[in-house]
N, C-alpha and C positions, 0 to 999 in steps of 0.2 A: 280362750279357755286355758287350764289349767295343764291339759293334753299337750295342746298346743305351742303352749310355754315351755315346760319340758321338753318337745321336739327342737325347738329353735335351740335350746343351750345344747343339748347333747349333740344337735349338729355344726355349732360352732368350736363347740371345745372337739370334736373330731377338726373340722378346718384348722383346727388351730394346731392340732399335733401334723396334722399336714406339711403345714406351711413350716415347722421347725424341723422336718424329717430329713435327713442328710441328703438323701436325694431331691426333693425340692430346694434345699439350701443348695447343693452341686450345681444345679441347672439353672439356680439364680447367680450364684458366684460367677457362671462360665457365662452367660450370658452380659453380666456389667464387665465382661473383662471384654467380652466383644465389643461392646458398645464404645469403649473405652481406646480401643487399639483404632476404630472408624473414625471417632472424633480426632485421634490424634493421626493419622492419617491426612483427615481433612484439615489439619491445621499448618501440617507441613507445606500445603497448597496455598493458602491462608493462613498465614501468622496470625491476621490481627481478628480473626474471625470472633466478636465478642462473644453472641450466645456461646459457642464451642468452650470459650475458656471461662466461661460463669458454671457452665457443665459440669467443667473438668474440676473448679474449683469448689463446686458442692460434691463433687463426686470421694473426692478426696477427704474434703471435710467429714463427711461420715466414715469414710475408711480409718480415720484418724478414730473419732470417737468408738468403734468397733472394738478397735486394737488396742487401745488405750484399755475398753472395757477386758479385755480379753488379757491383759497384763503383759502386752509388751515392752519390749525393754527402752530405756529411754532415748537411747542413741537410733531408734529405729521411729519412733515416734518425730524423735525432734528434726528428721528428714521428713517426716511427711510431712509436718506441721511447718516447715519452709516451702514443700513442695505447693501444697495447700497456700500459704500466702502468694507463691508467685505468681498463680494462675488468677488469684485476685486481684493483684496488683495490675499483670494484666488486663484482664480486661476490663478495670476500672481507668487505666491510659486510654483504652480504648474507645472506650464509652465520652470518653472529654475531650478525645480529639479526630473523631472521626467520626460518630453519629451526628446525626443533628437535634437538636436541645429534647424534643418532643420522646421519641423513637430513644434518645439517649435517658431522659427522665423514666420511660416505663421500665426500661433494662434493671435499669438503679433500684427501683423500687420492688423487683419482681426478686433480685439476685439477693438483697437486703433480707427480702420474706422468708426467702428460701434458706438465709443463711442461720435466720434467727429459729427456724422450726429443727434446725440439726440438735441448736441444744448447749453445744461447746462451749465452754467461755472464754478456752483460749484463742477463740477469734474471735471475738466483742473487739477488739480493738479495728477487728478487716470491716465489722459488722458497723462500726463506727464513721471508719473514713467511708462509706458510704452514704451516711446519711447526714455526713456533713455534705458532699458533693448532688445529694437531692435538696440538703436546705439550700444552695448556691445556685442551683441552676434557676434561668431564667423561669422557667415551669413552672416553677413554684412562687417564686421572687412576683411575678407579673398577679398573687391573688392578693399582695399588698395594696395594691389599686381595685381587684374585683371583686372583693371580701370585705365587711366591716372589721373594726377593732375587736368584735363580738361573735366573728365567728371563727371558726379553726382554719386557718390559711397552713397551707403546705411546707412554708419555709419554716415558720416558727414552731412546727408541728417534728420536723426531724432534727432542728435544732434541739428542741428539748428532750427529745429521743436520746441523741447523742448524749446530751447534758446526764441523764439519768443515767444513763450504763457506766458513764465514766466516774459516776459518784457513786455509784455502784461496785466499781473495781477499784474506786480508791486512787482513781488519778487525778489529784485536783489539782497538779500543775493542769494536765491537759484541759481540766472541768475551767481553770479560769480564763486560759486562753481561747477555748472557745464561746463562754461568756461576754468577751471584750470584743469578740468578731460578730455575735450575732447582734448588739447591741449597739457596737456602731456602724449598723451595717444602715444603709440610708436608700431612701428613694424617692425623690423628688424636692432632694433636700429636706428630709424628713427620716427622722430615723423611727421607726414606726415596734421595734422590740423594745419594749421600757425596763424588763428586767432588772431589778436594784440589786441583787444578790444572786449568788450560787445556787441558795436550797430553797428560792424560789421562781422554779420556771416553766410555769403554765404555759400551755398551748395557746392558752386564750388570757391574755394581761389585762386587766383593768385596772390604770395607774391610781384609781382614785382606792384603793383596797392598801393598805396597807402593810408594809413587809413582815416578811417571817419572824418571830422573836418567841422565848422561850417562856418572856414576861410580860406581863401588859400592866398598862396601869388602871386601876378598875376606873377610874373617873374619866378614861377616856372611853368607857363602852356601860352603856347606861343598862345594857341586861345586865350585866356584873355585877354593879352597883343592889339593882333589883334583887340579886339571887344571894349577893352577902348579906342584906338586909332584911330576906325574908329566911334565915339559916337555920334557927330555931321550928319553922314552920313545917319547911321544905324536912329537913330533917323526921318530926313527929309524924309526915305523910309518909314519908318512907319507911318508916318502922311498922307503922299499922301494916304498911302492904306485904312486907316481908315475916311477920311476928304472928 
């Protein structure tokens, strides 16, 4: 009912002044700070400990964006935002040399999720090297064999991920270099990514579709053909509808 609906907003919009009141913001700041001094606690125990430092490195990533939002000065930023990379770097070493492929695949995929819900785009690049290191891992690499040409396989699926953010930010050295690695990337003597270009890199390739272009030639696609020929027509239906 109409009652009803009114109750739920006027008790969200009180939740919501709640949840920004400086005393629930105190008790949430003092509490990630606790959280934050136990992880690194446990890390001095464990260095290589991954979850801890995927943790610490989303932890930071949002502390960044906060501060940023909040207009801090750049020399304090661009400390966190190193801080923030190492903890990535970390435990992206981690994850590639001391889990095993499985257990090391869901980490990648779970830290990737989490990294890309912060928002930042000055880690797209941390958001990157990992999902290049999910298109390589065996995990995914092994649905080249389990998976048709036709369905979304795991490798070419963050391959193109990658591919997109980095045309996206405008790195096409990097966009072409990782073009030329997932394309000659092989398996079974078969190189199974066909990708012919840059600014076309579907998850799902079917060689026989041809490449991306700005022009076609109408005599090669016979609706063309049909729709230049019928222009006069198509035109007079359209003015009726709209007139």
């Amino acid at each position: 009912s109409s009652r009803t609906m009114s109750y739920l907003r006027q008790a969200g919009s009180r939740l919501a002044r709640v949840a920004e009141s400086p005393l629930v913001s105190s008790l949430r700041d003092r509490y990630y700070a606790y959280r934050v001094r136990r992880i690194k606690s446990q890390l001095e125990a464990n260095p290589h400990d991954v979850a801890n430092l995927q943790h610490l490195g989303c932890y930071y990533a949002l502390q960044f964006k906060e501060k940023k939002a909040a207009g801090a000065n750049a020399a304090d930023l661009a400390e966190l935002k190193q801080v923030t990379q190492d903890y990535y770097a970390r435990a992206l070493d981690g994850i590639s040399t001391r889990l095993d492929p499985v257990d090391g695949a869901k980490i990648l995929h779970m830290t990737t999720t989490n990294l890309l819900m912060v928002k930042e785009p000055v880690f797209n690049s941390v958001a990157v090297e990992y999902m290049l290191a999910l298109a390589r891992s065996p995990v995914t690499m092994v649905e080249f064999c389990t998976k048709s040409e036709f369905q979304e396989r795991g490798s070419s699926y963050n391959y193109a991920a990658a591919l997109t953010m980095l045309k996206m930010e405008g790195d096409w050295a990097k966009a072409k270099q990782v073009l030329e690695e997932a394309t000659s990337t092989e398996i079974g003597g078969v190189r199974p990514i066909g990708w012919q270009h840059v600014w076309q890199t579907p998850t799902v390739y079917i060689p026989e579709i041809a490449p991306c272009t700005p022009w076609w030639d109408v005599e090669q696609l016979p609706i063309a053909k049909i729709l230049r020929d019928n222009y006069d027509v198509i035109k007079k239906d359209f003015e009726v509808s709209i007139f």
